[in-house]
C-alpha positions in Angstrom: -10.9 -20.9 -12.4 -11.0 -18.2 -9.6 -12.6 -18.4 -5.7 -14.7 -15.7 -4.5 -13.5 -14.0 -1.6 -16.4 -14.0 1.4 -14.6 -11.2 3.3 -16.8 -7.8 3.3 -13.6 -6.1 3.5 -11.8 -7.5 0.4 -15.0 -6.6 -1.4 -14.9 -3.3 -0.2 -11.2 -2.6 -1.3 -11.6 -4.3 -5.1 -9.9 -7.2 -3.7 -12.7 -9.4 -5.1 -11.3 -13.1 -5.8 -8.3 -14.6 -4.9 -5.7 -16.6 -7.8 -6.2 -20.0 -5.7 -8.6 -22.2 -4.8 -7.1 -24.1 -2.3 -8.9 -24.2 0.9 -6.6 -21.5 3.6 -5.1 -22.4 6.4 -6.8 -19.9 8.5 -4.6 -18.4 11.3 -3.0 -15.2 12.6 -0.2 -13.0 11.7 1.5 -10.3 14.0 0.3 -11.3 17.1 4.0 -10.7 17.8 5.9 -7.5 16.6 8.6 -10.4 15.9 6.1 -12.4 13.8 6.4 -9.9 11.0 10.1 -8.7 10.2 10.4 -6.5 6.7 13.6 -5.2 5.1 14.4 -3.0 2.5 16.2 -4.2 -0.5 18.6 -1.1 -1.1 19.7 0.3 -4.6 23.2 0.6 -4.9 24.6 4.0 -3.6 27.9 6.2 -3.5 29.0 7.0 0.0 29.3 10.8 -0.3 26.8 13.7 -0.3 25.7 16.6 2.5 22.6 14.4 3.6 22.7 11.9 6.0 21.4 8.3 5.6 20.2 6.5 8.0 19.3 2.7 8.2 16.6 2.9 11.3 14.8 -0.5 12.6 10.9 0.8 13.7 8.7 -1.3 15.7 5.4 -0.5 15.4 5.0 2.6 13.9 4.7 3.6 10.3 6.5 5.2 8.1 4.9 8.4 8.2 4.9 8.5 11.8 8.5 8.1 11.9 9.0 10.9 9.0 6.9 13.3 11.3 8.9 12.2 14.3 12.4 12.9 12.7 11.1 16.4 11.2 10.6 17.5 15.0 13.7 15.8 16.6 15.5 17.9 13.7 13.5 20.6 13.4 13.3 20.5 9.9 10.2 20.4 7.3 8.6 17.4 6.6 9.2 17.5 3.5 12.7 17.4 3.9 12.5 13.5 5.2 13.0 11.3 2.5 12.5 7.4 2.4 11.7 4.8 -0.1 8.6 2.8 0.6 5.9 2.5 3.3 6.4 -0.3 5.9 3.8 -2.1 8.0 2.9 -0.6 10.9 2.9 -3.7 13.1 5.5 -5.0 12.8 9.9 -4.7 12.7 11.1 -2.8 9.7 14.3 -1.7 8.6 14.6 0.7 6.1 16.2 4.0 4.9 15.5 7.8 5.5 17.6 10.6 4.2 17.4 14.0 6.4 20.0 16.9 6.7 22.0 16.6 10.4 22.0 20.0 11.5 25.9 20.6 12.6 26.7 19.5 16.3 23.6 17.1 15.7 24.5 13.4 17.0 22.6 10.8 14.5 21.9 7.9 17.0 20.7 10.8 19.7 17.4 10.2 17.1 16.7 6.6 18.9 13.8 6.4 20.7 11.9 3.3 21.9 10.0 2.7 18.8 12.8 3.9 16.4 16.6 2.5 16.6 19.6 4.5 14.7 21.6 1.1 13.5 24.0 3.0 11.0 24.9 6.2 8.8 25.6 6.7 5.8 25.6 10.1 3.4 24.0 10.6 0.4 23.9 13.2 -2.2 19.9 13.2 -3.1 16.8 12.5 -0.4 15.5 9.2 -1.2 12.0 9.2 -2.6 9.0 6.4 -3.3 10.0 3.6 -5.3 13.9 4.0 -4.9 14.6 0.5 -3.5 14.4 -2.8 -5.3 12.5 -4.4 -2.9 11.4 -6.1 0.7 12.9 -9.2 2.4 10.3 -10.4 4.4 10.5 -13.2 7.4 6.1 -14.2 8.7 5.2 -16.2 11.5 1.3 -17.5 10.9 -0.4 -18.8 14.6 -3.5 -20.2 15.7 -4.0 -22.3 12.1 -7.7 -23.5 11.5 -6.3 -26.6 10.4 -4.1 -29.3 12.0 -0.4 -28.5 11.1 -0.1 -31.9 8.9 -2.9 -30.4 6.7 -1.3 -27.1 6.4 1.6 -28.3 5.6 -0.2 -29.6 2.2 -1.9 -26.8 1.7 0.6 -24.3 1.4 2.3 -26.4 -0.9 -0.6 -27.1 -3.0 -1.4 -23.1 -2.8 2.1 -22.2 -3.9 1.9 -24.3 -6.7 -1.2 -23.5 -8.4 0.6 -20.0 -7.5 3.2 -21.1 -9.9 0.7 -22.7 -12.6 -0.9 -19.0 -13.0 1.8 -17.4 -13.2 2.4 -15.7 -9.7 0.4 -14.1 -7.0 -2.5 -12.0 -8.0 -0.7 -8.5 -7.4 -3.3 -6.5 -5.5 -3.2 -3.6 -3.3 -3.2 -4.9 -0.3 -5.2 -3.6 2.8 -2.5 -1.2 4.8 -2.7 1.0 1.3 -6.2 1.9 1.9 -5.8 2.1 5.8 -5.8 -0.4 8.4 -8.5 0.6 11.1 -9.9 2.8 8.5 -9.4 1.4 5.3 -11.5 4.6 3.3 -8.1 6.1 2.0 -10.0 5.4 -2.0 -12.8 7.2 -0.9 -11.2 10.3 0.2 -9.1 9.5 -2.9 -12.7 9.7 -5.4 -14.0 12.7 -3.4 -11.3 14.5 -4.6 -11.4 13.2 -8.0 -14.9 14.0 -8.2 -14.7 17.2 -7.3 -16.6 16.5 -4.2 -14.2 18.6 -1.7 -16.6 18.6 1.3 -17.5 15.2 1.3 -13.7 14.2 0.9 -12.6 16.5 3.8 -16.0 14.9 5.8 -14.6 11.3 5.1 -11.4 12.5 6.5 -12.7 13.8 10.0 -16.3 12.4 10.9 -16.3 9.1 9.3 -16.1 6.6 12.4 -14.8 2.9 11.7 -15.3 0.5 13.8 -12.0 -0.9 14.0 -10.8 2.5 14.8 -9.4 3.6 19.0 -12.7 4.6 20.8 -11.5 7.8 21.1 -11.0 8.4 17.5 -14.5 7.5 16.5 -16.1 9.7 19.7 -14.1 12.6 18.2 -15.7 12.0 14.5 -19.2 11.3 15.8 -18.7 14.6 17.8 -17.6 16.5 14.8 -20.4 14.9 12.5 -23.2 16.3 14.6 -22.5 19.5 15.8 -19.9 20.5 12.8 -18.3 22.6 16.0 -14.8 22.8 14.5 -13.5 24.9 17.5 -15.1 22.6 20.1 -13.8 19.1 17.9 -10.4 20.5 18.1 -10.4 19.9 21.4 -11.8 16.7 21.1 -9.5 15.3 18.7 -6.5 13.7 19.9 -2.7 14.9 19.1 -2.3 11.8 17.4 -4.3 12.5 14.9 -2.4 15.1 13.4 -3.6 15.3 9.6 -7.2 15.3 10.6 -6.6 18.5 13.2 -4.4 20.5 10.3 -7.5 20.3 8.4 -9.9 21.5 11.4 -7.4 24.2 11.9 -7.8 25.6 9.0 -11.6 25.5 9.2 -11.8 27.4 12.3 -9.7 30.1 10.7 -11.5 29.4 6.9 -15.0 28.7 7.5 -16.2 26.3 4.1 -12.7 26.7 2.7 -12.5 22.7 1.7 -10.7 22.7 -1.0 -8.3 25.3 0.9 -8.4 22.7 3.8 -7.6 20.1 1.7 -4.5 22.0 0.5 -3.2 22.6 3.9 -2.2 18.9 4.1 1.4 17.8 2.6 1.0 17.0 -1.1 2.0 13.2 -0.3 -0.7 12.9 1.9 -3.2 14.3 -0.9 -1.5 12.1 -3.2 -1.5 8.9 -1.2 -5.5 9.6 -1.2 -5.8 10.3 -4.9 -3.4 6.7 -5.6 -5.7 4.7 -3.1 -8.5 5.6 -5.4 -6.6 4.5 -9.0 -5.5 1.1 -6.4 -9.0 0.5 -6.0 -9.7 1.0 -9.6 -6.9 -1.8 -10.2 -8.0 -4.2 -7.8 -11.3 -4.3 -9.4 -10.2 -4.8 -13.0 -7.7 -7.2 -11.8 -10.6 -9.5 -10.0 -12.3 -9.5 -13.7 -9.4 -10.2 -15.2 -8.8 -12.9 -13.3 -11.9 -14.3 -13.7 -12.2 -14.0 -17.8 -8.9 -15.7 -17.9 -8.4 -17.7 -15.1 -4.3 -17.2 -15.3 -1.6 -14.3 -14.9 0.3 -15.5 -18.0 -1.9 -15.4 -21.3 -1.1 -12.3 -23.0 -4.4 -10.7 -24.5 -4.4 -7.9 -27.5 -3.4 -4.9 -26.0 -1.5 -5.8 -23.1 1.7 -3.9 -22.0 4.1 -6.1 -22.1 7.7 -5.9 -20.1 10.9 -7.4 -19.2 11.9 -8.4 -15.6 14.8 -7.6 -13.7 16.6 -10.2 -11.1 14.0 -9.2 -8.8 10.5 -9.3 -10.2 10.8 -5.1 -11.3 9.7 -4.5 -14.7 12.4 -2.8 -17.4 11.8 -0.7 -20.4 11.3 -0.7 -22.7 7.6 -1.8 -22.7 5.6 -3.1 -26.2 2.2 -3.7 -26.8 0.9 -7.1 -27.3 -0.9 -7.5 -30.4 -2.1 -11.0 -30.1 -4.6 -12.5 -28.3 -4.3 -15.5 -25.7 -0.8 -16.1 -26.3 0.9 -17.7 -22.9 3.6 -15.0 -21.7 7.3 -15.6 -21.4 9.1 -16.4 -18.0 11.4 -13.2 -17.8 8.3 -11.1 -18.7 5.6 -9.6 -17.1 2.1 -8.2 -17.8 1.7 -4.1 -16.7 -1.8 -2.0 -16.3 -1.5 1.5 -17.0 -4.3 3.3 -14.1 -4.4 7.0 -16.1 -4.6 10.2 -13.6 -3.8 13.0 -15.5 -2.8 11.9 -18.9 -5.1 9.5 -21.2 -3.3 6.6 -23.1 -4.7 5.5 -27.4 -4.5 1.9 -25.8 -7.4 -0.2 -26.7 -7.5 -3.8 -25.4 -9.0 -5.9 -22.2 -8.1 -4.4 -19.8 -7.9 -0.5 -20.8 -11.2 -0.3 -21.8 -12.3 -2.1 -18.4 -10.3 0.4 -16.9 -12.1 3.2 -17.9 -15.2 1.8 -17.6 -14.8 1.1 -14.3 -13.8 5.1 -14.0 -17.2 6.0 -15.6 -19.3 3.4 -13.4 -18.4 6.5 -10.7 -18.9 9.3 -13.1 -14.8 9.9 -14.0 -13.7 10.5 -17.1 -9.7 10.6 -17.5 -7.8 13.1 -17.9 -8.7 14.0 -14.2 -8.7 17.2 -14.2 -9.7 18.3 -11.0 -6.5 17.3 -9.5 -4.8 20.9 -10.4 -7.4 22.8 -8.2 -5.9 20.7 -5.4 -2.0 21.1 -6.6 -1.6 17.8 -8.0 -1.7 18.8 -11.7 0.9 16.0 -14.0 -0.1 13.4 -12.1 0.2 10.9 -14.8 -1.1 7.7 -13.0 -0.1 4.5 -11.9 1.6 1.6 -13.9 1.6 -1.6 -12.3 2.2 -5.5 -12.9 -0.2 -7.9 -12.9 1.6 -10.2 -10.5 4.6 -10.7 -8.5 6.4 -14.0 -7.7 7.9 -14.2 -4.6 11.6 -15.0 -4.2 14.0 -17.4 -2.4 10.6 -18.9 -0.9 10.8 -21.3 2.2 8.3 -22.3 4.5 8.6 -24.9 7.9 5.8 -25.6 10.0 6.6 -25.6 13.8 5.1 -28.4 15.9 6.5 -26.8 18.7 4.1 -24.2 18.6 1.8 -24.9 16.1 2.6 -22.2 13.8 4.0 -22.1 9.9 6.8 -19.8 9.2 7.3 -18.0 5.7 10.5 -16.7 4.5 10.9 -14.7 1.0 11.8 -11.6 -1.2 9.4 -9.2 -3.1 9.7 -6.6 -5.7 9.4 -3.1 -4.4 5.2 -2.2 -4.7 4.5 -6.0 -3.9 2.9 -6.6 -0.9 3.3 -9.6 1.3 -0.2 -9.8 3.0 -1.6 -10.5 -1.1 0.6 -14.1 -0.7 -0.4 -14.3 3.0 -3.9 -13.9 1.4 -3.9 -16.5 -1.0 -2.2 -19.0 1.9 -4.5 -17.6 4.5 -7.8 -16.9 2.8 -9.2 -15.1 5.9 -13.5 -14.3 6.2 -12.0 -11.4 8.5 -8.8 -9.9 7.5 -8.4 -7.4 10.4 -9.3 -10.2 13.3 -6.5 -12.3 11.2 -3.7 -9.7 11.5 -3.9 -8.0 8.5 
């Protein structure tokens, strides 16, 4: 048995039910920067190469913003800034960037009050998505809805049925479809679709109302006139994706796709990965509620091995029984196609793609090459995660519950937070 979300939000993003159904504790995170502390997880490296590495804390700001940030200190492309994973934006994050030090170049001269050199390494290759094994994690939940005695028991009771089905639903959580704008998927089908216009639209004059005032002025501006030299002006610096792409208007009147290709192929990618998120979130909520539990295999199922930290290991196999209760060192995967097509039948392929065709997709998706993004091959992901070295201590002091624990890499922490938390509105709760 599943619980219904009631958040508009979570329906929005796929994120339809939730694994537990405890009542939640209500509350707030990050009403502090300290209240949500993340670390990387580091593969093991060597300690020679031409690039340097640095180990930089960031306190609220995102990744990207700090990629961009280091690309002008240094001078040096964009693309030339590797890292390893996207960190929250609120919140203190240590993690890992690889960029070339130009000679005479002082690494710690990079600190700046939002970003803090704490060490340097070398490295022989730029770090890139998905080379980590995961995030440390250290939460402070405030303001709980319930008295502290009660949420002590709940949060027990909600980490155990956690247990019982096998670990926590493993959604996309809300930062991978935006925060303040969470409409990263819809850009992401646009493009999909072939819909170039209304993709680029979404991007530039779709105001949210979670979004700085002067951010959704600047859209409204842009979606009624469609002045693109006049909403350059209008649009502020920070927003520097969204005036790349009116930059390229002014100079290429109706040159969408053109515009679209303007922007770094991660940032077009990002969009076309929300979309095949989204498309997981939804058949993981139906999932959820056919079979009620993250552990019973059904026919067709890829099936893998897990490493010491919740990552899945090839080789994979697929399951040819049905309702068959999965092992404890494996895991359940769901194989989102892009631009390859898989001959797997079972659950939750075929939900898969019909979920595709409900919006008028049909894998391969080939309009991704007009847009550069050609061998995409799609996203393969588990179907849950379960949290390690978990502790939890409620604070009379301050009437607050602290969570400490490790994820696998891709995991996201506000999908636990979720199932402790179970807030009606996400973005007034932190998230």
């Amino acid at each position: 048995m599943v619980m219904q979300t009631s958040s508009d939000l979570d329906l929005f993003l796929g994120l339809e039910v939730y694994g537990t159904t405890t009542r939640g504790i209500g509350g707030v995170i990050r009403k502090r920067l300290e209240d949500f502390i993340v670390e990387e997880i580091p593969l093991q490296g060597g300690s020679t190469g031409n690039l340097a590495l640095l180990i930089i804390e960031k306190r609220g700001i995102d990744t990207l913003t700090a990629a961009v940030k280091l690309a002008e200190k240094l001078k040096i492309p964009l693309k030339h800034v590797g890292f390893a994973g996207l960190k929250d934006t609120r919140s203190i994050s240590r993690q890992r960037f690889t960029v070339k030090i130009p000679e005479g170049v002082d690494p710690f001269s990079l600190s700046n009050r939002n970003m803090k050199i704490l060490a340097v390494y070398r490295a022989k290759k730029h770090l890139r998505p998905g080379m980590l094994l995961g995030n440390k994690f250290s939460i402070t939940i405030r303001d709980l809805e319930v008295p502290l005695s009660e949420a002590e028991e709940l949060v027990q009771n909600t980490l155990s049925q956690i247990a019982e089905i096998g670990g926590v639903p493993n959604f996309y959580g809300y930062q991978r479809f935006g925060i303040n704008r969470p409409n990263t998927h819809i850009i992401g089908k646009y493009i999909i679709q072939g819909k170039y216009e209304e993709a680029v639209m979404e991007l530039l004059a779709s105001p949210y109302p979670n979004e700085p005032q002067s951010h959704r002025e600047a859209r409204e501006f842009l979606a009624e006139t469609m002045d693109f030299k006049k909403a350059l002006k209008v649009f502020p610096k920070s927003l520097i994706f969204e005036r790349q792409v009116i930059k390229w208007l002014i100079k290429n009147p109706q040159d969408y796709v053109g515009a679209l290709k303007s922007l770094p192929k991660y940032v077009l990618t990002l969009y076309v990965d929300a979309y095949l998120a989204y498309v997981f979130n939804k058949a993981l909520s139906e999932r959820l509620r056919k079979v009620g539990s993250l552990k019973i295999v059904l026919e067709g199922d890829i099936i893998a091995r897990s490493d010491a930290y919740g990552n899945p290991l090839r080789p994979t196999y697929i399951a040819k029984l049905d309702n068959i209760e999965l092992k404890d060192d494996e895991m359940i995967l769901a194989f989102i196609p892009a631009c390859s097509v898989t001959k797997a039948r079972g659950f939750m392929n075929d939900l898969i793609i019909s979920l595709f065709r409900k919006d008028g997709i049909e894998p391969p998706l080939k309009r991704l090459e007009e847009i550069g993004l050609q061998g995409r091959l799609g996203l393969v992901r588990q179907l849950a995660f379960k949290p390690l070295d978990l502790m939890y201590q409620v604070n009379r002091s301050d009437n607050s519950v602290e969570l400490h624990f490790s994820l696998p890499k891709s995991s996201y922490a506000t999908m636990l937070l979720r199932e402790v938390m179970k807030p009606k509105d996400p973005i007034a709760s932190g998230y």
